[in-house]
Each structure stands twice: as C-alpha cells, then as structure tokens.
C-alpha positions in Angstrom: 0.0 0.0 0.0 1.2 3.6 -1.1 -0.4 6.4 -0.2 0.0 9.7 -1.6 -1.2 13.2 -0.3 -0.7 17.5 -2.1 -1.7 20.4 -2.1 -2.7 22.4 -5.3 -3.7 25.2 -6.2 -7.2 25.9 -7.9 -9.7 28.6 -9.2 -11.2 29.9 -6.1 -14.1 32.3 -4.3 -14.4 36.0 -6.3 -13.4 38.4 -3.8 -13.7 42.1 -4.7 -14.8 41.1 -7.6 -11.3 39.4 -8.7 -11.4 35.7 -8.4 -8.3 34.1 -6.3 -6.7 31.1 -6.6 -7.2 28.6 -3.5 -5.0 25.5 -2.1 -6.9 22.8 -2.1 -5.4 18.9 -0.5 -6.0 16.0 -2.2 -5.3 12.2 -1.5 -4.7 8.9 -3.8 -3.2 5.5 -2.6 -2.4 2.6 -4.4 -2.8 -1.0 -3.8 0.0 -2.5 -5.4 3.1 -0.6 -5.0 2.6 2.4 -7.2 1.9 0.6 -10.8 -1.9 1.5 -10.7 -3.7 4.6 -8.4 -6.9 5.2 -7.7 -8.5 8.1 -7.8 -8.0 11.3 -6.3 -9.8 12.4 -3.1 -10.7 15.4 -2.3 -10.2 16.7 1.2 -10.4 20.2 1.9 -8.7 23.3 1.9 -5.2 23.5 3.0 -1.2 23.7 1.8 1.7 22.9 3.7 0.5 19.5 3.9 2.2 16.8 6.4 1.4 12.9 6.0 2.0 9.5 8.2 0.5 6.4 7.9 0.9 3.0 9.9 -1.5 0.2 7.9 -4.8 1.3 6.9 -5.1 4.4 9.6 -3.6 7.6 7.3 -2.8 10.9 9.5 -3.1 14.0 7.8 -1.7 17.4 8.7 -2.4 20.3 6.5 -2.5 24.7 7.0 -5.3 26.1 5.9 -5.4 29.9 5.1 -7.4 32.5 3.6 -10.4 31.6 5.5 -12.9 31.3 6.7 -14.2 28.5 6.8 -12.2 27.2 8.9 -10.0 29.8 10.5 -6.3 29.9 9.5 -4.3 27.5 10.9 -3.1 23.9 11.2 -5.3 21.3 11.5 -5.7 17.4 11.6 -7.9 14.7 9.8 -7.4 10.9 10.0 -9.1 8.0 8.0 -9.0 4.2 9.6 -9.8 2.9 5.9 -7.1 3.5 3.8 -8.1 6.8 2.7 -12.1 5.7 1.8 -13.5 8.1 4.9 -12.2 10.3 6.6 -12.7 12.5 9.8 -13.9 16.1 9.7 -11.2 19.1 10.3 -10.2 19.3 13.7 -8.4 22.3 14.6 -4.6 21.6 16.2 -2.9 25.4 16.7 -4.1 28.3 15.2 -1.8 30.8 12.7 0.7 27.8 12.6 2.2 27.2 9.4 4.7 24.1 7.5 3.3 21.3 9.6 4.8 18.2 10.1 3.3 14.9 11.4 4.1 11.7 12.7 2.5 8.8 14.8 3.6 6.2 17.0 1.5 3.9 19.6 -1.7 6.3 20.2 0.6 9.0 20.2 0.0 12.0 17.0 3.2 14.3 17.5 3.2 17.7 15.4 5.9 20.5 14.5 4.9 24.1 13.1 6.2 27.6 12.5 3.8 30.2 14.6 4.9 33.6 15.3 8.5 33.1 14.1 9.0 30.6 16.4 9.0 26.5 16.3 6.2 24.5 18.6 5.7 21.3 18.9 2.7 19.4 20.2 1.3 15.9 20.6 -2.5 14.4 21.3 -3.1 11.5 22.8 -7.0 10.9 21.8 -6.5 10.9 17.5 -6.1 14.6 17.3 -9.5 15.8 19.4 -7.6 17.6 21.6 -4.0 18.3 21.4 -1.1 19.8 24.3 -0.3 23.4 24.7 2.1 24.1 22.4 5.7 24.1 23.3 8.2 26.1 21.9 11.2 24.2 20.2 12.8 27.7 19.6 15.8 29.3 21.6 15.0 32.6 23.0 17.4 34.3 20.5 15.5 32.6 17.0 15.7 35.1 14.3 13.2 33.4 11.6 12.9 29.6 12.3 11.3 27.5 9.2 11.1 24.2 7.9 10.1 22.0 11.4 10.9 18.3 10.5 9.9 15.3 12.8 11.6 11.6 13.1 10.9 9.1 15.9 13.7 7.3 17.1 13.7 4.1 19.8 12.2 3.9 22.8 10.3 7.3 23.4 12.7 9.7 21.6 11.5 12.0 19.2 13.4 14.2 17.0 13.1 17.5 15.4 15.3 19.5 12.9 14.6 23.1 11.6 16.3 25.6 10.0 16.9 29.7 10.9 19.7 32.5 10.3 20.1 33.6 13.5 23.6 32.7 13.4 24.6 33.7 9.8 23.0 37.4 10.2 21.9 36.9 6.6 18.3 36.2 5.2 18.9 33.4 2.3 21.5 31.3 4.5 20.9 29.3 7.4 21.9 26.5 9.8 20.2 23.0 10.6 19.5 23.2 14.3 18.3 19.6 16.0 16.6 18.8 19.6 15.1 15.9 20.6 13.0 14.4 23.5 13.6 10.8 25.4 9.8 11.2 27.0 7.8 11.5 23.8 7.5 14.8 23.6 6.9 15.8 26.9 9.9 17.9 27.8 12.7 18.5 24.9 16.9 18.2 25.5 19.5 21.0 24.4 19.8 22.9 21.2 22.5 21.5 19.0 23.6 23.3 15.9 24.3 20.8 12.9 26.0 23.3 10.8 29.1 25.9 11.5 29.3 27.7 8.5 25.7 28.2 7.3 26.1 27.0 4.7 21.6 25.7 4.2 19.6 27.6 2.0 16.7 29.7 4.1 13.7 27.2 3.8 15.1 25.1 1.4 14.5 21.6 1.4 15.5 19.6 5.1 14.4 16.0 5.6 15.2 13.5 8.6 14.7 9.6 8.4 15.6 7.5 11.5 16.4 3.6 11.9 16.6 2.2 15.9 19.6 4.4 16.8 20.5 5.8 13.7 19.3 9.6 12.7 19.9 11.1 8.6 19.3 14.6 7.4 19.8 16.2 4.5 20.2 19.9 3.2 20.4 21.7 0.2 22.9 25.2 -0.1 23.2 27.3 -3.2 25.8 30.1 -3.1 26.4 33.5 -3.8 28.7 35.0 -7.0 28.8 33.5 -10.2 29.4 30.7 -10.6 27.7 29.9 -7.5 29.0 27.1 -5.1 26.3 24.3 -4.9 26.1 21.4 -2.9 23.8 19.2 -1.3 24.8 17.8 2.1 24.2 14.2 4.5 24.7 14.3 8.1 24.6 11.2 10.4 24.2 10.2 14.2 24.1 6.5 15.1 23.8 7.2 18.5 20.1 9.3 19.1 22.0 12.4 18.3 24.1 12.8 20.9 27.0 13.0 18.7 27.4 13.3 14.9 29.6 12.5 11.9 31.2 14.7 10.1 29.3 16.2 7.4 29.4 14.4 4.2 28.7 16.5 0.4 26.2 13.9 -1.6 26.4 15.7 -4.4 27.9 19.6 -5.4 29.1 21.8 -8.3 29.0 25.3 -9.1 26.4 27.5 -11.5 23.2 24.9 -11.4 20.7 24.3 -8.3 20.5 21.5 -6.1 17.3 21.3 -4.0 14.3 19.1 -3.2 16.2 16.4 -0.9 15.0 14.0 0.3 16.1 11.1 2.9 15.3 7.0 3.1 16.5 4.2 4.9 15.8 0.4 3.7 17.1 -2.2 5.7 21.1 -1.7 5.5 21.2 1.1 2.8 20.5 4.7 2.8 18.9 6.8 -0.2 19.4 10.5 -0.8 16.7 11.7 -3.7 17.0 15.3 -5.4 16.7 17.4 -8.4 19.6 19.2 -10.0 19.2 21.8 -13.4 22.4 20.5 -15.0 24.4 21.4 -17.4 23.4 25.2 -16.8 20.1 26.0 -17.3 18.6 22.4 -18.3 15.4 21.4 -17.1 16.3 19.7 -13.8 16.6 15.7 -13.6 16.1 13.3 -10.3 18.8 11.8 -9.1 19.7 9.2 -6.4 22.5 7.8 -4.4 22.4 4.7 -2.1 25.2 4.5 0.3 25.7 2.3 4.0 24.0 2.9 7.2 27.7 2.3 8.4 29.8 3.7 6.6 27.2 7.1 4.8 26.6 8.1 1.7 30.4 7.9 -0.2 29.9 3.7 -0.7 28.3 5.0 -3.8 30.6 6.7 -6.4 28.6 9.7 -7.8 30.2 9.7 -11.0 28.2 6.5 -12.2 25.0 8.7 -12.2 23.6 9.2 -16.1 21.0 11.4 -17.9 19.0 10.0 -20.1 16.5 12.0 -22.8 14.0 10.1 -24.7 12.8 11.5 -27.9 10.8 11.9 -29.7 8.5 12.2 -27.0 5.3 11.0 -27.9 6.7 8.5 -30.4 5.0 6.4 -33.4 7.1 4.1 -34.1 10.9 4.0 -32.7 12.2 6.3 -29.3 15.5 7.6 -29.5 17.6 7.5 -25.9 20.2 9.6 -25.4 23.2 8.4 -22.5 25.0 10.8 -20.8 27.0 10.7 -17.4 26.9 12.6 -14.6 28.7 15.7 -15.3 26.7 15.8 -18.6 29.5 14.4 -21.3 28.0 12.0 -24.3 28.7 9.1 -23.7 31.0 8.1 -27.1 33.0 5.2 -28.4 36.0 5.7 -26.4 33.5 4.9 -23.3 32.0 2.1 -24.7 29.1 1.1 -21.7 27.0 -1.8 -21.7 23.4 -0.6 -20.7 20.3 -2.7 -20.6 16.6 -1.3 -21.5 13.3 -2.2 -20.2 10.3 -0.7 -21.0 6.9 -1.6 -18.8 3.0 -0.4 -19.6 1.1 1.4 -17.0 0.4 -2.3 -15.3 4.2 -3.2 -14.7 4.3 -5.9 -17.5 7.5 -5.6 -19.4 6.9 -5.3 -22.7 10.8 -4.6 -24.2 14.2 -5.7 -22.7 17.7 -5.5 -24.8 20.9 -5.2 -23.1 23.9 -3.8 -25.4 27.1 -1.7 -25.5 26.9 1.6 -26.5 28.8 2.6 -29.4 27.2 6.6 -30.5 25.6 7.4 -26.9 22.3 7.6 -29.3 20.8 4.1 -28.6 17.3 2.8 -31.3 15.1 1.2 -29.9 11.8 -0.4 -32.3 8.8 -0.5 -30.4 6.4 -0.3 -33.2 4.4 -3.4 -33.0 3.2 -1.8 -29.2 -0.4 -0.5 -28.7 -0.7 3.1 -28.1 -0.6 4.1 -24.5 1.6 5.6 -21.0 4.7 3.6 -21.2 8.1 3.7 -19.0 11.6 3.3 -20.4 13.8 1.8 -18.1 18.1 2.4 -18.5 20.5 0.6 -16.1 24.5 1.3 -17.0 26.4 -0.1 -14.2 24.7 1.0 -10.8 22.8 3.6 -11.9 19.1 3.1 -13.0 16.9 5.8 -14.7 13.1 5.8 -15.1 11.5 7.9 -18.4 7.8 8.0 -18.8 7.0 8.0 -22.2 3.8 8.1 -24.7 2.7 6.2 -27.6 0.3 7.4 -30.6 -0.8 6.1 -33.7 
C-alpha cells in the first residue's frame, strides 16, 4: 500500500470582484506498489500538507489559510480505511504554518512555525484535543522554518529546523536539532548541525531514523557566479548525541541542487534530489544509495547518467540519449553496456535488450506496441533511470 497526499492550487471564491486562486489537498493511494492509483480524493482546503501512515489508519496534517471556513491554521484529519472516509477538520494550533506529522502507539506528535518561532505538540486521543504548544525555539530565534519530525527508539522524538540567526543573513541558514527521550513531553538542548551556514533559508530539510541511527539532509546554493552548490548528509548513530562529520552527496557550481530528500531500507541509505544541469537544463532526479555504516560515499557519484528520450510522444521507434553525470556524451571511447526495459502502466515488461553503446544515441523499435503511457527503463552499471514515455498512432 502507497499512499499519496498534495496540495494544489485551484480557481477559487471572487473576492472584490477578482477571483483568487485557492490551495486545495488531495489524497490517492495505491494497492500495489505504485503501478496503478486510484482516484483522487478530495479533502479540503489546505497547503503545507504533512502525512503518516501505519497500515490502513492515514494521519493527515495540513495549513489552511485564507479563510474562513475554517479559521487559518493547522489542523488534523485521520481516516481508519485507507483513505475511503475520513474525519472532519479538527483544529490543532491556530496561525501555525509548515506542519509536520508523525504517529507512533496512540501518540499524534506535530511541529509548526507560529509567530517566528518553532512549537511542537502531541495528542493522545487521535487529534481531538491536542497539548499546549511548546516552543522548540531558543529565545534568540531570528526566523525559524522548515520544522521536520523523526521518531527514534524507545520514546525519543526528534526535530530539525532551519533559521539564520547565526549567519546574520536572510537566504543562508543553519540545521538546528533537539530531541525528547519522553515522547515529547519535555525536549533536550539545542545543538547546531551546521558551522558555516552553509543551508539555504527554507530550502528543502528532511530527517529519516532507523533504531539508533538519525539522517538529514540539506540543500545550499551560493552567492557570485558561478555559485558554489552542494547538497549535504549528516549522520548520528547514537540518538543524536554526537554526529559525523558532514558528508557533500552531491555539489558543483552554477546549477541548483534542492528538493532532498532522505530514506533508509534495511542496511542502505537513499538520498533523492533534483539538480538543473548542465546550466540551465530542465532539472533531472537523481539518487545515491550508500551504508547505514559507513554514509553516503559507498556509492561513487560519478556513475550517475541522464537520459532523454525522444521523440517524446513516439509512433514508431524512441531515440535514448546516454550521458554521465557531469553531462559528457557518452561516445565510443566509453563504450558502456546498458540494458533497457520498458513496462505499460500495469508493470508488464513489454521490451528488454541489453547492449554496448557505441554513439551514446541508442534505437530502440517498439512499433508493433499499442498506443498508450509507457516507461523506459536504462540501467549502466549501478545507476538506473526511469522515463515516462507516450505512444500514438
């Protein structure tokens, strides 16, 4: 089961006679592992919309603004069905903002930004009442954002946030971290992650745990030109009390990292983002898998390839064009053996030929296929890349 939960933006009220655009959430889940989805549910209004899920109950967390109805604020719905029905709004702290959610053993914890400052509370009774907020926040927060919850062993829970208070400039910031060993109910110390600022102001943060181990992740995009770029993994394996040194995933200089995004899987790690190179390219997704013991550098980054499909929809033949990482053609000095799958919408496979690459332009004849959503699938050592692409008559 998958279950998938955004925010989007749609033609709303007229007000003064102009019409504005609203934020509307919306839910879909999937029964067998993201091949198929059903349809999309409408839930409300709201943006800045957190989810967790354990089974069939789904926890929902999303800001509503603009209002009324309801008021502005952060609120809290919850279905026991897998998403077919679902609670009404109930109201968790009001003029709180970037909400985050998680759940564990009756226990709905939740991190906001309110007032420039970070709170935290938890409910015990499925989100009909909740705690008076606490605030996360040191005394001397400048412009805290981006509140991010994990839940380690035990009764720890973990937050990470962002602010500048340290840097004395609005677009950089540091990754700040507390956490609690009594579920919530009173917090540790401040630590700051970072020394040099060097996190973009509410960019993308994420933190995944595993029993004792904690990951974030961060994204920071320089000043001057060509602007230093880099996105950045940071790792605890004992509850955050201490801390590895900080590890760059990925970095360059003149295109933007941002979107990251954490996982853990049994013994690996997985660091997700987008990146716009070469300059000014549309950005791609990219990935790197490294070791819950040893971080993210088991995985050399320089086996990571772009791939463009075209044309794009296709009749009769699609075109895929190999590059590496930092963008160069693959050619015949670099002869690379690659292997291409392509799957329909139901996960069949439907086309598989594994060759070496002589031009960096591979043919590919898929003719004789039905028209219809189909995804190409290129593997070239350990790096794997997923095109979506569309057949017509």
């Amino acid at each position: 089961m998958v279950y998938f939960v955004w925010s989007e933006q749609r033609a709303g009220p007229l007000m003064n006679e102009v019409r504005v655009d609203t934020s509307y959430v919306f839910f879909r889940k999937s029964n067998n592992c993201g091949l198929t989805l059903d349809s999309a549910i409408f839930l409300g209004k709201g943006h800045w919309v957190s989810m967790d899920a354990q089974g069939e109950s789904v926890f929902v967390a999303p800001v509503v603004w603009n209002s009324p109805p309801p008021e502005d604020g952060a609120y809290f719905i919850y279905s026991a069905d897998s998403g077919y029905g679902w609670t009404e709004y109930l109201p968790i702290v009001d003029s709180a903002s970037q909400s985050n959610i998680v759940y564990r053993n009756g226990v709905l914890h939740f991190a906001g930004s309110r007032k420039y400052k970070i709170i935290y509370t938890r409910s015990t009774d499925l989100g009909n009442s909740w705690s008076t907020p606490t605030v996360v926040t040191a005394p001397n927060t400048v412009l805290p954002k981006k509140p991010v919850l994990a839940l380690g062993p035990n009764q720890d829970v973990y937050i990470a946030w962002t602010d500048n208070k340290y840097s004395g400039m609005m677009q950089f910031d540091d990754v700040l971290f507390r956490k609690s060993t009594d579920d919530g109910l009173t917090w540790g110390p401040e630590q700051r992650l970072t020394t040099d600022s060097h996190c973009d102001a509410g960019g993308a943060l994420d933190i995944v745990t595993q029993d004792s181990m904690i990951f974030i992740v961060w994204c920071y995009n320089g000043i001057g030109y060509p602007a230093p770029c880099s996105l950045f993994f940071l790792a605890s394996t004992d509850c955050g009390d201490t801390w590895r040194p900080r590890e760059g995933v990925a970095g360059g200089s003149g295109y933007a990292l941002n979107d990251a995004n954490v996982a853990v899987f049994q013994n690996s790690v997985y660091v997700v983002w987008t990146d716009s190179r070469p300059l000014r390219a549309p950005p791609e997704l990219y990935l790197r898998r490294g070791s819950l013991t040893t971080g993210i550098t088991e995985k050399n980054q320089n086996t990571i390839i772009v791939v463009n499909c075209f044309p794009n929809p296709f009749t009769t033949d699609i075109r895929l064009q190999i590059a590496d990482e930092r963008y160069k053609q693959v050619d015949s000095r670099q002869k690379s053996v690659v292997s291409i799958r392509m799957f329909d919408v139901s996960g069949k496979e439907v086309f598989y030929e594994s060759m070496k690459d002589e031009s960096g332009c591979i043919k590919i004849d898929v003719k004789d296929l039905p028209s219809g959503i189909y995804f190409v699938q290129v593997c070239s050592g350990e790096s794997r890349v997923i095109k979506k692409v569309i057949k017509i008559k």
